[in-house]
N, C-alpha and C positions, 0 to 999 in steps of 0.2 A: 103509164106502166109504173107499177111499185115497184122501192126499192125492199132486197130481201133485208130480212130482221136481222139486228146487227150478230154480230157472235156473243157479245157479251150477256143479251137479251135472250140469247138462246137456250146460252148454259144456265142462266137465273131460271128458265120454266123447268129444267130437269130437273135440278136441286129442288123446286119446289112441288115438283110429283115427287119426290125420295122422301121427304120430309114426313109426312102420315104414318110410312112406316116406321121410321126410325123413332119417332114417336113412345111407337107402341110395344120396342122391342124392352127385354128386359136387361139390363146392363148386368154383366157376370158377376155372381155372387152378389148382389142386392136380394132382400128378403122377398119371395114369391109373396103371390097378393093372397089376401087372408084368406078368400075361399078357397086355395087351392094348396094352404099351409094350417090346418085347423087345428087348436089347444085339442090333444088326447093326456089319454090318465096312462101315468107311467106303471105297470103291471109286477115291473121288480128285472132283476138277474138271476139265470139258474147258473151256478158255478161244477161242471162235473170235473173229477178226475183228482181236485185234492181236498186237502180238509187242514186240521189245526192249526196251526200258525201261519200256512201257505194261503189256505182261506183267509183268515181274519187281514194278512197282509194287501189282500187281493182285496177287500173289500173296504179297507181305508184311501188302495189307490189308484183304482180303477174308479174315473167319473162318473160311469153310469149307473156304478154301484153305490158311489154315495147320495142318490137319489132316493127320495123317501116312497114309497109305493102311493099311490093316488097322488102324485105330482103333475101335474101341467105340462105335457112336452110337446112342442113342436112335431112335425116326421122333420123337420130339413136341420135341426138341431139333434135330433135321435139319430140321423143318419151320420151327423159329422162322430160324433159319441161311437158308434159302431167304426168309424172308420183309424179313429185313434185308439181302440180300445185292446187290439194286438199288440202293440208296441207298449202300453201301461203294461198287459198283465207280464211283457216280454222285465221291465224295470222293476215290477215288483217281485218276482222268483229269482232274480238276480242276489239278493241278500242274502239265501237260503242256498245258493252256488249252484241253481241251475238255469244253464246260461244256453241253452239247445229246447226252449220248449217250442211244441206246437200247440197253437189255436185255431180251432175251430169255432164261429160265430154263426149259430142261426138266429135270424129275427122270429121275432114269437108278435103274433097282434089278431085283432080282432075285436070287432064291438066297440069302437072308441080305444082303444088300448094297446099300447107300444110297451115289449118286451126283445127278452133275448136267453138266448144260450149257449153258455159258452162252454165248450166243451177242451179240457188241458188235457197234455201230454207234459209234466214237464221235463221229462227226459232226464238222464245221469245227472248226478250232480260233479262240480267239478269237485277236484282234487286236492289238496294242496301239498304244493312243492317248494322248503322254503330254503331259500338261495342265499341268505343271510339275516341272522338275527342277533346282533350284538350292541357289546355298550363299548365304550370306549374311555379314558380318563383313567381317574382316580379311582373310580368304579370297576373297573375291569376285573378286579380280582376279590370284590368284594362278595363271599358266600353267599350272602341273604339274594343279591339282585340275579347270582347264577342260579338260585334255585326259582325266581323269579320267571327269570324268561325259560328254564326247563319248562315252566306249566303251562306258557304263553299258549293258548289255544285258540283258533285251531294250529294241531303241528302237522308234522310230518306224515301226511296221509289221511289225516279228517278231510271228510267234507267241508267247503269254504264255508265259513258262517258270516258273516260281515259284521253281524251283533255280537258275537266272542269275540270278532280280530278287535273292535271298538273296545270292550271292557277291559280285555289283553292289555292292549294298549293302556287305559288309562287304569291298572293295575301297576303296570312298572313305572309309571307317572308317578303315581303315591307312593310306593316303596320308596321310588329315589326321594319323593321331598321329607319320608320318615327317616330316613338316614342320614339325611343333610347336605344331600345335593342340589341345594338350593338353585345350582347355575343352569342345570341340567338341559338340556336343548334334544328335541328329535330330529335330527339331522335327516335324517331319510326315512321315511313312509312308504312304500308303494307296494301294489299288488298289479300284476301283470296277469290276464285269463289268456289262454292260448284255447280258443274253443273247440278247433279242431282236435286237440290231443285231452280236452277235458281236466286241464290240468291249469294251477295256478300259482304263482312263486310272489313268494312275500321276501321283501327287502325290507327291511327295518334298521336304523343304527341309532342307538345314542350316545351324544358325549354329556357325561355326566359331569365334566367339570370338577373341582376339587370338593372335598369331603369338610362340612364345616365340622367344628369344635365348641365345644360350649364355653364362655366367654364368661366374665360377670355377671353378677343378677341383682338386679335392681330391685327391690323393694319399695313402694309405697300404699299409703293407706292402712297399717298397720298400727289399733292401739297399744301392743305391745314395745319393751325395748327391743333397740339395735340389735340385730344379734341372735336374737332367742330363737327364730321362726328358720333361719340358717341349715340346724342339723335336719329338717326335715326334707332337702334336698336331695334327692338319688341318682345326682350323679358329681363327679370333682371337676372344677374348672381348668382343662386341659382334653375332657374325655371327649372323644367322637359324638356328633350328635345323633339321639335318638327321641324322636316324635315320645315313643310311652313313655319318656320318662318323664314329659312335660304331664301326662295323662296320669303317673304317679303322684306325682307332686301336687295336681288338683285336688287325687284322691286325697292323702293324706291331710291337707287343708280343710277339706269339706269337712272330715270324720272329727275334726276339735271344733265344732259349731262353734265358729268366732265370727266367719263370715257371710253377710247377706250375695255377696257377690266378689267371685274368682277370677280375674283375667290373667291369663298367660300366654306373652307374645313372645318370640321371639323376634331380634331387631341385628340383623347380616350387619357386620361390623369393614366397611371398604380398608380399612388397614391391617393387615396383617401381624399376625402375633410372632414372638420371638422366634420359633420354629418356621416360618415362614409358610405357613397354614391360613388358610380362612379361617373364623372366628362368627359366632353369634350370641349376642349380650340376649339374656333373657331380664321381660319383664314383668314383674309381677305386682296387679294393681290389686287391689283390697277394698271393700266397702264393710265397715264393722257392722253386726248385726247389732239389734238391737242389747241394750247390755242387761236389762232386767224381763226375765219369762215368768212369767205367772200362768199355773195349767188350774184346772178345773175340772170336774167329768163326774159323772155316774157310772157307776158298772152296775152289774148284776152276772152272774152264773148260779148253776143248779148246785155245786159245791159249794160256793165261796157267799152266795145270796147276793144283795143289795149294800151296794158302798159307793159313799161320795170320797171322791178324791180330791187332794187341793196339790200344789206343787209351785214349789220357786226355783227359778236359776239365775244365777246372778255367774253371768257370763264369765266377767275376767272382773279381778276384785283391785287387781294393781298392773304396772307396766308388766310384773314378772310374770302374768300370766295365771295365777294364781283362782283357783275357780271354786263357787258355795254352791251343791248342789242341797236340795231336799223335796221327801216326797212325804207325806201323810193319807193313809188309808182310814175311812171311821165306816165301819160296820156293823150291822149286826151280830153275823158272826164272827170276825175279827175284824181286830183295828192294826195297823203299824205305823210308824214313825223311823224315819231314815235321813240321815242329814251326812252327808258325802264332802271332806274341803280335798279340790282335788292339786297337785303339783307339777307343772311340765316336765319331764323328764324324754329331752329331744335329743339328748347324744345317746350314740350308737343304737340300743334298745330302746323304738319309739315308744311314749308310752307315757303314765301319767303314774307319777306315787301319791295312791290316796288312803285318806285316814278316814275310816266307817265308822258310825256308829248306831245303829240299829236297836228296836226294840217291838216287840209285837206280841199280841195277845190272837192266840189261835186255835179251834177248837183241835180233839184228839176224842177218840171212841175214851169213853170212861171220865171223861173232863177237859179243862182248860188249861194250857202252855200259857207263861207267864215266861217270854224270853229276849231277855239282854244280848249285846253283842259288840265286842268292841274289835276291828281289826287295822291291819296295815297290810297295805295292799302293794302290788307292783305291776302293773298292766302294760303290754306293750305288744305290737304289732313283730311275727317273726315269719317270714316268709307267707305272706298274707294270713297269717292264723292270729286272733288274739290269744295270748298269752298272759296268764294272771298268776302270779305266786305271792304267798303272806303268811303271816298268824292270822290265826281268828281266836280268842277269847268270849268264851259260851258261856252266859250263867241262864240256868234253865228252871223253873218251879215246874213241880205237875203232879196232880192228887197230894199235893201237902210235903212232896219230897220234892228236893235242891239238889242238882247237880251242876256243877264248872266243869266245862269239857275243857282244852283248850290244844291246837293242834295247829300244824303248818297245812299248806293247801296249795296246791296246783292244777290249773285246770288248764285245758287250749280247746278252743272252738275253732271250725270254721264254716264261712256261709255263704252259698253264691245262689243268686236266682235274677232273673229278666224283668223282675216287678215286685214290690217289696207288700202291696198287698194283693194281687191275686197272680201269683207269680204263674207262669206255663212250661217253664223247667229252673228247677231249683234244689236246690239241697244243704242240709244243716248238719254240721254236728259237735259232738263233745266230748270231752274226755275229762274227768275229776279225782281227784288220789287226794286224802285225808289220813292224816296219823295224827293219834293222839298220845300225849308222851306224860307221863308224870313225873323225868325231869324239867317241863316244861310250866308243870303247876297244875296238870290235867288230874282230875280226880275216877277218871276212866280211862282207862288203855284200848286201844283199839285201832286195826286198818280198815279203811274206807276205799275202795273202788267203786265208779261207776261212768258209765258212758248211756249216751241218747244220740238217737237220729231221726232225720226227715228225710223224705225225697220226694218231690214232686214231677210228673211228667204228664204235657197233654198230648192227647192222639187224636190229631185234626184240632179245628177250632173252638171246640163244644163238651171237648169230654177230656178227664185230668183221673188221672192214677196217683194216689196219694198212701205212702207207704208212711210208718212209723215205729221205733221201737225204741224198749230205754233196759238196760241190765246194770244190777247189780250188786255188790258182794262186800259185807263186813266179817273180819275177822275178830273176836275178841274174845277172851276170859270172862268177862266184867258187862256181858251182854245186857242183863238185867239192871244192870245199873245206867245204863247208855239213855240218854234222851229221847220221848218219841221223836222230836225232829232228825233227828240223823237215824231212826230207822226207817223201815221200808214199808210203806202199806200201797196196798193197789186198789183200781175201782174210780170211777166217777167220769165227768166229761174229757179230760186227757189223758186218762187211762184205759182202763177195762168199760164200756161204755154197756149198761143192762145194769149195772150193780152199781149202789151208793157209797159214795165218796169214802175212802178209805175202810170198807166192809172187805176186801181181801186181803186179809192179813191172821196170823197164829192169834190165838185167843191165850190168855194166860189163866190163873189158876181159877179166877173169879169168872170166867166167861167172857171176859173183854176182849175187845182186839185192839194186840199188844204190839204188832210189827212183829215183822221177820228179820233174817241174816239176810235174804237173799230178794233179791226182784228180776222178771221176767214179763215184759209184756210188748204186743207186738197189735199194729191194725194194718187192715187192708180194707181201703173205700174206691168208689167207684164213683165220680163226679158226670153228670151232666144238665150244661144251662141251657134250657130253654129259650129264654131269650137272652138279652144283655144283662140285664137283671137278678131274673129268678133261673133256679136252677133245682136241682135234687141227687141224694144219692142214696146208696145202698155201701153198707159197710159190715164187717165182720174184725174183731177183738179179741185178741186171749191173752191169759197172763195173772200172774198171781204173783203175791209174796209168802216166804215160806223160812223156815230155818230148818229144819231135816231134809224134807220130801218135796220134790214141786208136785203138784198139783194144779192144771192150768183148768183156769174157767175161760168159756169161752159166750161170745156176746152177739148177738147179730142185731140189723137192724136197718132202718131208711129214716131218710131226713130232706129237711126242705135248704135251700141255698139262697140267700139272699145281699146281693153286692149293694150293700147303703151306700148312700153319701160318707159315711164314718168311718166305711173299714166293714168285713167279712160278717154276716152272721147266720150262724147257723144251728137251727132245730134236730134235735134225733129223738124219733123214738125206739125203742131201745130192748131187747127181751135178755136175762139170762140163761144161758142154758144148763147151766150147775145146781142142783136146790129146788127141791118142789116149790120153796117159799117166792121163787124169782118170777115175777111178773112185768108188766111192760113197765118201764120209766122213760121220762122225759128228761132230755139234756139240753143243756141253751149255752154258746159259746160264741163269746165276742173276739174277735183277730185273729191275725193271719194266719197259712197251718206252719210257715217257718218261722 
């Protein structure tokens, strides 16, 4: 008789009938076997129910949306993708403060091809309720940062934005560090959603910490003396700090071409000044530009013809700052020579005293200007306008007669635009007053006004609105006696455009045109570029000179637009509308229109 089979032998035969199946089972979440997981082409997302910025967010952070269409996808990877894909778009409408959406998810397939639709609600948006928003410190009472956080948006009752509550924030971030809150801390942040009530409360506080002072200023890099570069500073060492004023103090630097390169740092000073204030030394480094300029060029225009130009500068001549400018014009139709020594003149009225002396050969309907020029200038910067006052001494030839004018002068400009050759808003202007005095040594009496303007504006990114106009008015007895350059003629490419260069103007007894008392003229153009490049416009011109009667001529016409490598140029062709004799003309004008 057998003995039975041990137990241990018993349970070894179970285990090894179990074993085949276990085998074959698939262990959870291991990738199913190929034929029954097959590479399809991914068909895309249909997104219903929002659109601009809710869209675009939706489709940078939803996974299955940043899938490229004809993509490779799995089904057991598509499926995971649909199963996470509530919860992304639930994360992505949350920025936009709607914190209550519903989704709806269809699968979309066939023919090899995994899709979906996803169908939003995203329901109210929340609210916001803000619970506190303050600064704290030295800051608390300061204007600039209370009008700061009044604009902090979102406020009291907007919709939550998360991209506003961000720039918000890093909006009174910069204010404080313009003001000189260097310490400045955000002490609390937070936004609490209460989604039930659709509503959401912004805690915010900052301590601003103490208010710096502007300290010393260190200078280096300067080949001028000690000293001199000093008054161009706007502001006294003692005064609150202010960020523009480091942004003045560049400007002003830049505008005396001395330097190839500007730095200006402020350096927080850990000791405390006599007032027991924070402090910040400022410093300012310097790299001299080169000190001899030599220019070169061709021109050309439809008035002024074909001219080589040559020019020197000779930056700073000694420590004191001291500057030789000159220019030389040689043309066919005229020539000039200009040689400018210019002076710093940096306390109080920034600004430079320079001694001109000019001379130029220029045509004029009926002959050639033969004119000298000697003046004393005083130039200076006054509430951002430049400001120019002086003598000027005129000795003037023309048709075989000599006149010496000689008179004081004042002009102020100002000029602001986003690009100095193709600007997209900008605007110029002038103002000039001349008297000539014969206790002065003036051999003609006579008042001089005149003003000009620019203004430029683009609507959208392709097309510019380009305004212009120039007025103006002599008074005198001794009119006939007066120089053409100081009268008024109109016409040509900066003027009245259809009619040749200084053809608007009073003819005098021989038939010539003699200039007027008076000038008027004004344009309207219409700009649009094609591409980067080329461009084209249509414009319209009126305007005359006159001493009785105005009489405006008026000009129309279209032109080509072309942005060089060198600066602006531009074609017109050009009809007048005044004059059976006025026919088309061609205009050709190099630089900017301010």
């Amino acid at each position: 008789m057998r003995a039975d089979p041990s137990p241990r032998r018993w349970i070894l035969g179970i285990l090894l009938c179990l074993l085949p199946p276990l085998a074959t089972a698939a262990e959870p979440g291991a990738p199913a076997p190929a034929d029954e997981d097959p590479v399809l082409r991914f068909a895309g997302v249909e997104f219903e129910g929002v659109d601009g910025p809710l869209l675009e967010n939706l489709r940078r952070r939803v996974s299955l949306a940043r899938l490229k269409r004809g993509t490779g996808l799995r089904p057991s990877r598509y499926r995971y993708f649909l199963r996470i894909l509530p919860a992304q778009v639930d994360t992505a409408l949350q920025p936009f403060g709607h914190y209550a959406s519903r989704v709806e998810v269809t699968p979309l397939g066939g023919q090899g091809e995994l899709g979906a639709r996803v169908r939003i609600e995203p329901g109210p948006r929340v609210r916001v309720r803000v619970q506190r928003l303050a600064i704290e410190g030295a800051g608390a009472d300061d204007a600039v940062l209370g009008r700061t956080l009044r604009a902090f948006r979102p406020g009291e009752g907007d919709p939550l934005d998360h991209a506003r509550y961000e720039q918000s924030k890093a909006e009174v971030q910069r204010v404080l560090g313009e003001r000189g809150y260097f310490d400045a801390e955000l002490r609390q942040a937070r936004v609490e959603v209460e989604r039930a009530r659709a509503e959401a409360s912004l805690d915010l506080l900052w301590d601003s910490g103490p208010r710096y002072r502007f300290g010393s200023t260190r200078w280096q890099g300067s080949p001028l003396r000690e000293g001199l570069l000093a008054p161009l500073l706007p502001w006294r060492e003692g005064d609150f700090w202010r960020q523009d004023r480091l942004l003045r103090l560049h400007q002003r630097l830049a505008e005396l071409d001395l330097f190839s390169r500007i730095d200006i740092q402020p350096r927080p000073v850990v000791a405390e000044d006599a007032e027991g204030g924070a402090v910040a030394d400022v410093d300012v480094e310097l790299l001299p530009a080169a000190r001899n300029v030599y220019r070169a060029g061709l021109s050309y225009g439809t008035d002024t013809g074909p001219g080589l130009r040559l020019g020197y500068v000779r930056r700073w001549l000694n420590r004191a700052g001291h500057r030789l400018e000159s220019d030389f014009l040689l043309g066919g139709e005229r020539s000039s020579a200009l040689l400018r020594y210019r002076i710093p003149a940096f306390e109080r009225f920034t600004g430079w005293w320079t001694v001109r002396l000019a001379g130029r050969h220029e045509p004029f309907p009926g002959g050639q200007a033969e004119i000298g020029e000697a003046s004393l200038l005083r130039e200076g910067r006054w509430h951002d306008n430049l400001v120019t006052l002086g003598g000027v001494v005129q000795q003037e030839q023309f048709a075989g007669v000599g006149a010496r004018v000689v008179y004081p002068q004042a002009s102020i400009e100002r000029s602001r635009s986003d690009d100095p050759l193709y600007p997209s808003r900008g605007f110029r202007w002038s103002l000039l007053a001349r008297w000539g005095l014969p206790t002065l040594g003036s051999e003609v009496r006579f008042r001089q006004l005149g003003a000009t303007a620019q203004w430029v504006r683009s609507i959208g990114a392709q097309t510019r609105i380009l305004l212009r106009g120039e007025v103006g008015r002599i008074d005198s007895g001794e009119f006939q006696r007066l120089p053409p350059s100081l009268r008024y003629f109109a016409g040509g490419d900066r003027s009245v455009r259809g009619y040749g260069y200084q053809e608007l103007a009073p003819r005098d007894g021989a038939g010539q045109r003699a200039g007027g008392r008076n000038l008027l003229t004004g344009s309207a153009e219409l700009e649009r570029m094609f591409s980067a490049t080329w461009g084209a416009a249509l414009f319209l011109d009126a305007g005359n000179a006159w001493n009785e009667q105005a009489d405006l001529a008026l000009g129309v016409g279209a032109g080509l637009r072309w942005r060089s490598p060198v600066g602006p140029v531009q074609v017109d062709l050009a009809r007048g509308l005044d004059g059976p004799e006025q026919g088309l003309r061609l205009h050709f004008r190099l630089g900017p229109p301010l």
